[in-house]
C-alpha positions in Angstrom: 0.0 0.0 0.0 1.3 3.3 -0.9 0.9 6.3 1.5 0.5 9.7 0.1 0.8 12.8 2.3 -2.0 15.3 3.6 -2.4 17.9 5.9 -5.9 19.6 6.6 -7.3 22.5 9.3 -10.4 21.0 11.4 -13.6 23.3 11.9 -13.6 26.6 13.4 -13.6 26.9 17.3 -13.3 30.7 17.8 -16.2 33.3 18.5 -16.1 35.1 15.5 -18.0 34.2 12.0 -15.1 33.6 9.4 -14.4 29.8 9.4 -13.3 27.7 7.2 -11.0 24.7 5.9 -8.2 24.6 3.8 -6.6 20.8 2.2 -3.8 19.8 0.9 -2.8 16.5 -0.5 -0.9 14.4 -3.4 -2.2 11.3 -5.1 0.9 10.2 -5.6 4.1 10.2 -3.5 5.6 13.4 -4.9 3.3 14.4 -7.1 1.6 17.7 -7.0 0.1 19.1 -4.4 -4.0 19.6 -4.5 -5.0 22.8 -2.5 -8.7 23.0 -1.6 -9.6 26.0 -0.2 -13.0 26.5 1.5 -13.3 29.5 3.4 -16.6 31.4 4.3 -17.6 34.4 6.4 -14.4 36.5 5.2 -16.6 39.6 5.2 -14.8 41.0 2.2 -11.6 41.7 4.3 -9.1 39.4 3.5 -5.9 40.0 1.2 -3.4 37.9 0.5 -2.5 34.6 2.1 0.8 32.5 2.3 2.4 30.1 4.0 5.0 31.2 6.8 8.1 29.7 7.6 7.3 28.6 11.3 4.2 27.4 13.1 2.4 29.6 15.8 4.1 29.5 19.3 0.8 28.3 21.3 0.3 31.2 24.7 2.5 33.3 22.5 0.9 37.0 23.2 0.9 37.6 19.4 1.0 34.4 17.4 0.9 35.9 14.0 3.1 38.4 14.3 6.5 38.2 12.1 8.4 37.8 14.9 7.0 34.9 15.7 6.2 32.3 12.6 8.8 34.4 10.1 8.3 35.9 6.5 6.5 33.7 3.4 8.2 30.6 3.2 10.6 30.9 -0.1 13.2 28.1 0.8 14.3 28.7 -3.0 15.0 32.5 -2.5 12.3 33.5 -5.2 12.7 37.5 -6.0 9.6 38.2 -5.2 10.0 41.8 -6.6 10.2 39.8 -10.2 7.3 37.8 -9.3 4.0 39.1 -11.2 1.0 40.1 -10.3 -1.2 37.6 -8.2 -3.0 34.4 -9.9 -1.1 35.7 -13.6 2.5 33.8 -13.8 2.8 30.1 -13.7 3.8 28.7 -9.9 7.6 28.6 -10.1 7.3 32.6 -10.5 6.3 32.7 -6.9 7.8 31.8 -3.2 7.1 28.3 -2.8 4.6 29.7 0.1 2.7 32.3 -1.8 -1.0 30.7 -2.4 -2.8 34.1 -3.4 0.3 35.1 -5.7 -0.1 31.9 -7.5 -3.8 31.6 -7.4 -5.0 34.6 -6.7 -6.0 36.6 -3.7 -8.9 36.8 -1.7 -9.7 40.6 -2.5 -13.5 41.5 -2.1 -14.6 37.9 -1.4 -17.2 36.6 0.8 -15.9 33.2 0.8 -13.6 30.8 -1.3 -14.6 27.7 -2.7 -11.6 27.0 -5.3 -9.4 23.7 -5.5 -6.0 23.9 -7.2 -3.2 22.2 -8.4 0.7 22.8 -7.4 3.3 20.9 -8.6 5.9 23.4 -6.4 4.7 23.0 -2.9 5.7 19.4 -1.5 4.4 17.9 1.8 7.3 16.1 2.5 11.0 16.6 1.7 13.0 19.8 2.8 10.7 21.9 1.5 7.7 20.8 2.7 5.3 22.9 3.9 3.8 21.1 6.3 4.9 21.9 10.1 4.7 25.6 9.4 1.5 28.4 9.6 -0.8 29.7 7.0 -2.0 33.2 7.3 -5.0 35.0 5.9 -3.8 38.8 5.8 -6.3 41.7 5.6 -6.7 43.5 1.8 -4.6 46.6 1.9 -7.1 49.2 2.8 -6.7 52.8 3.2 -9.1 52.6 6.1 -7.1 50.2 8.5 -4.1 52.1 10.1 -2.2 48.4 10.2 -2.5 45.2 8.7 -4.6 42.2 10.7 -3.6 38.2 10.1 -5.9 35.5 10.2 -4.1 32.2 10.7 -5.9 28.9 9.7 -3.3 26.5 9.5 0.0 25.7 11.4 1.4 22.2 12.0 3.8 22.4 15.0 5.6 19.4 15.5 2.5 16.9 14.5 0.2 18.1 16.8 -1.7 21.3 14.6 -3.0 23.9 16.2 -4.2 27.1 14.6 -5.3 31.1 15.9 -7.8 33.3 14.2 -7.3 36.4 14.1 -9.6 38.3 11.7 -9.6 42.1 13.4 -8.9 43.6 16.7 -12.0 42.0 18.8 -12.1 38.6 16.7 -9.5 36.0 18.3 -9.7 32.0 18.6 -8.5 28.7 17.7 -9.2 26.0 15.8 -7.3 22.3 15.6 -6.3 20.5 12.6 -5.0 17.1 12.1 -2.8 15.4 9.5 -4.1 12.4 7.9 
């Protein structure tokens, strides 16, 4: 029997509305990666989203901040300033991490319901994104003096556990598993 490699966030168990779910797995031992993103709730607020380099630091006083999980995981030193605009080049254009340059952002959306296929972000091997975070920033907005995260995926050392953070009053957690 052949084992391929997934990683998925559980449900939503924070108090605020956004939830949702986001998937990746191979069919094949090193084949590409299948993203499915299904996020709801979003409110129209969220930007860009990208895998980080490290997983949250559970009772950290601010999980999300750079400090603390890194910049966008680009183990391959992409230039991102050559990168082009987001969802418009092909995926080896973009840091390994970078789901909304490859894809597309989540600009103006209610929710996502997309699924897609990457043949440059491995779940296994040194550059495997699994064991690190995912955040969900806010759109740039001339209206918000600073930029919010929402975090929906992290795998710390097996055991995954992931904060919310959609604006200043909206904080939780939810738990995700790999299968």
């Amino acid at each position: 029997m052949v084992r391929v490699p997934k990683a998925s966030t559980d449900g939503w168990f924070g108090p605020g509305m956004s939830s949702g779910r986001i998937q990746f797995s191979q069919a094949v031992p090193q084949g590409p990666t299948y993203i499915n993103v299904s996020l709801i709730n979003l409110d129209s607020l969220a930007g860009g989203y990208h895998v980080h380099i490290l997983p949250l630091k559970p009772g950290s006083v601010e999980p999300c901040s750079n400090a603390n999980i890194l910049g966008h995981f680009n183990p391959l030193a992409v230039n991102v300033s050559n990168s082009p605009a987001p969802g418009t080049g092909t995926v080896d254009q973009y840091e390994i991490g970078d789901i909304s340059g490859k894809f597309g952002t989540l600009n103006s959306l209610n929710e996502s319901q997309a699924v897609y296929m990457d043949p440059d972000m491995p779940l296994t091997g040194p550059f495997s994104v699994v064991g690190r975070s995912i955040v969900i920033h806010y759109k740039v907005c001339s209206l918000m003096p600073f930029q919010h995260e929402q975090t929906l995926f992290s795998a710390p050392r097996g055991s995954l556990w992931h904060s919310h953070r959609l604006g200043p009053s909206t904080e939780g957690s939810c738990r995700c598993r790999v299968s």
